[in-house]
C-alpha positions in Angstrom: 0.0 0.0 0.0 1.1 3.7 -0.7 2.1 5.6 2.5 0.0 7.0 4.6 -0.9 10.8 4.9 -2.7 12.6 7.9 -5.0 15.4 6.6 -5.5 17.7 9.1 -8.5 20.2 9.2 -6.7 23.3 8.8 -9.9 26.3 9.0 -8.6 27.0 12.1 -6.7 26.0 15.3 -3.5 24.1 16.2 -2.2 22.7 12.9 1.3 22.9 12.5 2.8 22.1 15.8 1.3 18.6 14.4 3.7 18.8 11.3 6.9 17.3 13.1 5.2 14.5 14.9 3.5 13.4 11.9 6.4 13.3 9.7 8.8 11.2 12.7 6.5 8.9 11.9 7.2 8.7 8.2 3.4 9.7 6.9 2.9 12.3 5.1 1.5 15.1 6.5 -1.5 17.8 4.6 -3.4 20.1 5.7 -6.9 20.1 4.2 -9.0 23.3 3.4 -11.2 22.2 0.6 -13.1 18.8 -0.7 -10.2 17.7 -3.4 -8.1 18.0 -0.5 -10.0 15.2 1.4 -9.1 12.6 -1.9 -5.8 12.9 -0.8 -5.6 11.7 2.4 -6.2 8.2 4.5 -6.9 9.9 7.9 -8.1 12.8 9.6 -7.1 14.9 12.5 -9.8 17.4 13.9 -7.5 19.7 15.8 -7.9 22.0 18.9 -9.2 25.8 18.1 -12.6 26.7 18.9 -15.4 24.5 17.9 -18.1 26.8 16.9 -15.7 29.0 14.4 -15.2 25.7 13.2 -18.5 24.1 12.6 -19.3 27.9 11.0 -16.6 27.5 8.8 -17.1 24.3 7.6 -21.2 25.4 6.8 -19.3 28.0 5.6 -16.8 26.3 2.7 -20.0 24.1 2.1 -17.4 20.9 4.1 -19.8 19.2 6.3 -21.8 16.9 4.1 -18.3 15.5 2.7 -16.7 15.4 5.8 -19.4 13.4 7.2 -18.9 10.7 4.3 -15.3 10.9 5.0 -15.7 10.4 8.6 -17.2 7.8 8.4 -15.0 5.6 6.3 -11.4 7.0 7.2 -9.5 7.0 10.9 -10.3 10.4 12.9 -8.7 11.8 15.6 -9.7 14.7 17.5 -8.0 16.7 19.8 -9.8 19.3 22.2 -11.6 21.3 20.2 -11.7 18.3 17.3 -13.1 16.3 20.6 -15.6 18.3 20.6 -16.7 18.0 16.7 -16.6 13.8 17.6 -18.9 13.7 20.4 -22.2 12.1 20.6 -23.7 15.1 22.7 -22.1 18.5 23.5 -23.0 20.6 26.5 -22.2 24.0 28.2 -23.5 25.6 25.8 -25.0 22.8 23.5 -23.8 22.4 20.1 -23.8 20.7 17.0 -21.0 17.6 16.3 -20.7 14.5 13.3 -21.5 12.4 16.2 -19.0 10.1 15.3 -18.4 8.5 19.0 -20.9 7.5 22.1 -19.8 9.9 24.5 -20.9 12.7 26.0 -18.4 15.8 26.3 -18.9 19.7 28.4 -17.2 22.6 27.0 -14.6 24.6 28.6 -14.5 22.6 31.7 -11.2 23.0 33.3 -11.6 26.4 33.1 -10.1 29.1 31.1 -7.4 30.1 29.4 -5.5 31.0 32.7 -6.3 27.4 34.3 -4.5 25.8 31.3 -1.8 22.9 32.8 0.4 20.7 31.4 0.9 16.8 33.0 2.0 14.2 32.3 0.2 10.7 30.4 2.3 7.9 29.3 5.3 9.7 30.6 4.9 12.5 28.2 4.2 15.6 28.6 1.1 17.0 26.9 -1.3 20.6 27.8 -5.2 21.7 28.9 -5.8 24.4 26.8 -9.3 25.3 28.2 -10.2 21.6 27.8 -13.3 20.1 27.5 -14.4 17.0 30.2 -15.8 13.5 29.1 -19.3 12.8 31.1 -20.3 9.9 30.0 -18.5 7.0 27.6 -20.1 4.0 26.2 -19.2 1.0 26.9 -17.6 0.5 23.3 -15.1 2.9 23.5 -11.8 1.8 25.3 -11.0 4.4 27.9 -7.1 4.7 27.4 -6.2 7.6 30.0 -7.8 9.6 32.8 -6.9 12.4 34.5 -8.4 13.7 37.6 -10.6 10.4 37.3 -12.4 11.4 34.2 -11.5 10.0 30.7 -9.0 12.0 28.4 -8.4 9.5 25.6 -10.5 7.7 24.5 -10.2 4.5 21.4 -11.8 2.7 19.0 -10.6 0.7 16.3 -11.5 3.7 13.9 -11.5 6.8 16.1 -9.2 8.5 18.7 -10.2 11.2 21.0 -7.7 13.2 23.5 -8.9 16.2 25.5 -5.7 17.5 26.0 -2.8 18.5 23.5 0.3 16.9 22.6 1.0 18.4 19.8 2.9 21.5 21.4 5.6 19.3 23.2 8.6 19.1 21.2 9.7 15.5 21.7 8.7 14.0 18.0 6.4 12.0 17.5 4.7 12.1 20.8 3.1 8.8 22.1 -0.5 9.7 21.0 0.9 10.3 17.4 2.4 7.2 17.7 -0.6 5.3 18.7 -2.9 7.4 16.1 -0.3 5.7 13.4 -0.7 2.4 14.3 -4.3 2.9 14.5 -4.3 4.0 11.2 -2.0 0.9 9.7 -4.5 -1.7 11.7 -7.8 -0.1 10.2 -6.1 -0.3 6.8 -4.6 -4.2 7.2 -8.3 -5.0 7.6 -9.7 -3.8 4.7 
């Protein structure tokens, strides 16, 4: 099979911290603006930004339809605000999502921008960037990390979902990336 490349949804948000960890893992990386972008690419990450100026730019650019159909067939990983986009119901406010995952997630919840952290999962370092919490996970989903006893990351065998950033630490590819790879070449292997 051709290699890999990771389109990211570049409207808006944290695209190209993801650039380095991407590539470390020899797949090419893209970012994706329009629909002839999405032919070119085997998986999606759904970055972190702000989730409404998304969703309006994606009604926007006329994306959401599409996206949908390639959501549905290709690997997705969303990060924060891309966590947000995934979820099954959004609260505080409510909002809109593709509803890709069984899980509920609330906006904002560790706070602001002056509450943001950093800690540690897997031994890496990664960020809360006015992260959003996890409620509620079905039983489907593997829960891969908590913090503060709520879920963080969350798995399937076609979706990732992280609440947190690791994008922003410079040790290449971070663990999540690395995961997100392998997640890819499995889903693939199976046809």
């Amino acid at each position: 099979m051709k290699p890999f490349t990771i389109g990211i949804l570049a409207l808006q948000g944290c695209i190209d911290p993801h650039r380095p960890h991407v590539e470390a893992l020899d797949i090419k990386f893209k970012e994706v603006k329009t629909a002839k972008h999405l032919e070119e690419v085997d998986a999606y990450i759904l970055p972190g930004g702000e989730s409404t100026t998304m969703l309006r730019l994606i009604k926007i650019f006329g994306l959401k339809e599409i996206l949908a159909m390639e959501f549905a067939k290709k690997p997705v990983w969303g990060i924060c605000a891309g966590a947000i986009l995934m979820a099954s119901k959004v609260t505080n406010p409510k909002q809109e999502s593709f509803s890709l995952l069984d899980f509920e997630i609330e906006r904002n919840s560790y706070g602001g921008q002056l509450q943001s952290t950093e800690i540690d999962i897997k031994d890496y370092p990664v960020s809360f960037i006015r992260a959003p919490i996890i409620n509620k996970v079905s039983d489907d989903i593997e829960v891969v990390s908590k913090y503060k006893n709520t879920p963080v990351w969350l798995k399937t065998p076609q979706y990732m979902v992280t609440t947190f950033h690791p994008e922003l630490t410079k040790t290449y590819p971070s663990q999540m990336h690395k995961e997100f790879g392998e997640l890819i070449a499995a889903y693939y292997e199976k046809g």
